[in-house]
C-alpha positions in Angstrom: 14.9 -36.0 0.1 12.7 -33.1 1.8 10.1 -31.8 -0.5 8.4 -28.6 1.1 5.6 -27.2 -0.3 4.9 -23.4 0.3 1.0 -22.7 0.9 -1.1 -19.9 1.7 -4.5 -21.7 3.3 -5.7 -24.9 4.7 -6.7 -26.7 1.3 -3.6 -26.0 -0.1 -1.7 -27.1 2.8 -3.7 -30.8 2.8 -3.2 -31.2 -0.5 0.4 -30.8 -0.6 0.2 -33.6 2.2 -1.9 -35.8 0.1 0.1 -35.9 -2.9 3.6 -36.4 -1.0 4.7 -33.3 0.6 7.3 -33.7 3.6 6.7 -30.5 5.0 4.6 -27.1 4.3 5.8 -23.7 4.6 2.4 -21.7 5.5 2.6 -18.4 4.4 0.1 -15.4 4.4 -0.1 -13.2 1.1 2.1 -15.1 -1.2 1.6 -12.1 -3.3 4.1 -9.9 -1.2 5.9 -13.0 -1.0 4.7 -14.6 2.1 3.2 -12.8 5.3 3.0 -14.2 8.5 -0.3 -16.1 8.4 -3.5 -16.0 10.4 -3.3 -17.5 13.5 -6.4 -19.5 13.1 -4.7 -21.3 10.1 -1.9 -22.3 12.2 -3.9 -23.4 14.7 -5.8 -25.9 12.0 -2.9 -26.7 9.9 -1.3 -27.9 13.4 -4.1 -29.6 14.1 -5.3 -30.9 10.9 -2.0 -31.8 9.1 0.3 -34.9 9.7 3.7 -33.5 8.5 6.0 -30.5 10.0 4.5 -27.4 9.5 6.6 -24.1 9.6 5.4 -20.6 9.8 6.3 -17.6 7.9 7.1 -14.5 10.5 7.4 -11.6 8.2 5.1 -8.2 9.6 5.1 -6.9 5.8 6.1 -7.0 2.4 9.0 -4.9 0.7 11.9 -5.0 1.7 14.0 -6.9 4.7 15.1 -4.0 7.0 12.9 -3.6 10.0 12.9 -1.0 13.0 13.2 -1.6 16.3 9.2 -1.5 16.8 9.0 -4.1 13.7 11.4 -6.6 15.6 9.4 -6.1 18.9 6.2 -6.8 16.7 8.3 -10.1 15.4 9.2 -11.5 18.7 5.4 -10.8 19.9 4.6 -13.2 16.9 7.2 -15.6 17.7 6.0 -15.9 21.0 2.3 -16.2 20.0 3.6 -19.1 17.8 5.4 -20.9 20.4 2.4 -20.5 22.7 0.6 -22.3 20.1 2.7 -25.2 19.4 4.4 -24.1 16.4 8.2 -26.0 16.2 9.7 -24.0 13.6 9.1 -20.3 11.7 10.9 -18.3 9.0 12.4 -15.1 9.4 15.3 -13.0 7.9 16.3 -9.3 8.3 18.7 -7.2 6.8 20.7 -3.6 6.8 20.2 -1.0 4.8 23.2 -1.7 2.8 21.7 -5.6 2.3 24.2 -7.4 4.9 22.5 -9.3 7.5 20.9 -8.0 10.3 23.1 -10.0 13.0 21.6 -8.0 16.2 18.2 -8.2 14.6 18.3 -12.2 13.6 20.3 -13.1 17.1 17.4 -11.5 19.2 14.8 -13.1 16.5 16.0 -16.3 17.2 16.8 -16.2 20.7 12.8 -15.2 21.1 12.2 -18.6 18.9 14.0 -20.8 21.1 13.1 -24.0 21.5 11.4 -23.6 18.2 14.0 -24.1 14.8 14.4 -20.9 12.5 15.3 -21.2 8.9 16.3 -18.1 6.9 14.5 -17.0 4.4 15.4 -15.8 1.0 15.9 -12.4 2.1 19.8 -14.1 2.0 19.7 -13.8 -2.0 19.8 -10.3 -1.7 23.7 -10.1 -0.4 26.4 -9.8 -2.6 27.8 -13.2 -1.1 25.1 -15.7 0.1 28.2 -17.9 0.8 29.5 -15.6 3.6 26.1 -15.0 4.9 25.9 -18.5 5.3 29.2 -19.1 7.6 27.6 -15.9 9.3 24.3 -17.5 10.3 26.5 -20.6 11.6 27.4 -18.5 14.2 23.9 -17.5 15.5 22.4 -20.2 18.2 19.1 -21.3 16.7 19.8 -20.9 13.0 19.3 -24.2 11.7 18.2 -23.8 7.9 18.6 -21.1 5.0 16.0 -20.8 1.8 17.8 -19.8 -1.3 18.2 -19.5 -5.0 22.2 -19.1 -4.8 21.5 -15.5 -4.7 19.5 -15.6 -8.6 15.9 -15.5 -9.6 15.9 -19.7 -9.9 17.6 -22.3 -8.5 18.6 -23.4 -11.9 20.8 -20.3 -12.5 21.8 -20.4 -8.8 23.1 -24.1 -9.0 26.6 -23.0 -8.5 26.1 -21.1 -5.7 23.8 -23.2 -3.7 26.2 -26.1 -3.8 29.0 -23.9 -2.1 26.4 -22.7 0.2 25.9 -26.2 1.3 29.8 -27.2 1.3 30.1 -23.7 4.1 26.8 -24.7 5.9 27.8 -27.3 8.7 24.8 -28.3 10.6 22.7 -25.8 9.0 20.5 -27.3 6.3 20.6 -25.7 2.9 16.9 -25.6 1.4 16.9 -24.7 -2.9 13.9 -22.8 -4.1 13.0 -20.4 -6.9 11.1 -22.2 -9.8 11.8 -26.0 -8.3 8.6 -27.7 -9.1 7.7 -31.7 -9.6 8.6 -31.3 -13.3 12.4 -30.5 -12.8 13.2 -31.7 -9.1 14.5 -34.8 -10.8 17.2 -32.3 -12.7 18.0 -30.1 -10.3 18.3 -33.1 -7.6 21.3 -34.1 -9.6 22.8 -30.9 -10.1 22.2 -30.1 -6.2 24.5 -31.2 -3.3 21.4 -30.6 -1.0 18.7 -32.7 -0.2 15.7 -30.1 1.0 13.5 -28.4 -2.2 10.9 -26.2 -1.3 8.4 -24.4 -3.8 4.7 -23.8 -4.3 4.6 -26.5 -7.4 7.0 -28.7 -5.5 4.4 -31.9 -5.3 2.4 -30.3 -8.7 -0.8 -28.3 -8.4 -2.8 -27.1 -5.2 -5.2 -25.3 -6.7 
């Protein structure tokens, strides 16, 4: 079982370590639900932290539909990232019409390579996570997806995250939305996957 912890600063991140966390997702402004961080946190948490460490790339909060210039600004990121040390990030982008972005997220990870790129939740806003799912398979790079089956928890999502995970192949499904140490025993056995990933996920950090 994966346990990922989603933190927003250095104490956070080394506390999620010390009390069992496999890997931190290290987000800036958790409040727009996760920014791409400061670089001089990555650069500690990288060199401070013993377990895998990915990075949010996100240039704002709202919604998940960039321009052109937004995208550019993302693969400038990526590459900053990279340059660092960094081995896997965060992304998603969608249309207008919330379908995925497939020009957008196959240039997005292309720029990431040899780094991994997970998906972020942005896939709960289609009407069919499912479908988006067998869609990312098909994009060199993708290698995980962050959902709630498309619901506010992962509790209401169950259903759905399960048949993501049946359509996923090699891509690894990741539950979130309200998964904390207090119910990852429950949802474990109501969930086909094996990664979990919330900001409680270990218990406090603050």
């Amino acid at each position: 079982m994966i346990k990922e912890a989603c933190v927003e600063n250095l104490q956070e991140a080394k506390k999620a370590e010390e009390q069992g966390a496999d890997q931190v997702e290290l987000c800036g402004r958790l409040d727009l639900d996760g920014l791409t961080p400061d670089f001089k946190l990555v650069e500690d948490a990288l060199s401070e932290l013993n377990l895998h460490v990915k990075v949010m790339v996100r240039s704002r909060g709202g919604d998940f539909v960039y321009t052109e210039e937004e995208i550019e600004e993302m693969i400038s990121t990526i590459e900053q990232l990279k340059a660092l040390g960094v081995k896997e990030i965060v992304l998603g982008a969608l249309t207008g019409d919330n379908q995925l972005d497939i020009p957008a997220i196959t240039k997005l990870a292309a720029a990431a390579i040899p780094m991994k790129v997970t998906f972020h939740k942005a896939i709960d806003e289609l009407d069919d996570p499912v479908e988006g799912v067998r869609q990312l398979r098909a994009i060199p790079g993708i290698t995980g997806v962050l959902t709630s089956g498309g619901k506010l928890t992962a509790k209401e999502g169950v259903s759905v995250i399960n048949k993501m995970h049946a359509a996923a192949g090699s891509i690894q499904i990741i539950a979130a939305g309200k998964i904390t140490n207090q119910n990852l025993l429950e949802m474990r056995q109501r969930l086909t996957t094996d990664a979990y990933h919330g900001k409680l996920i270990v218990g406090r950090l603050a």
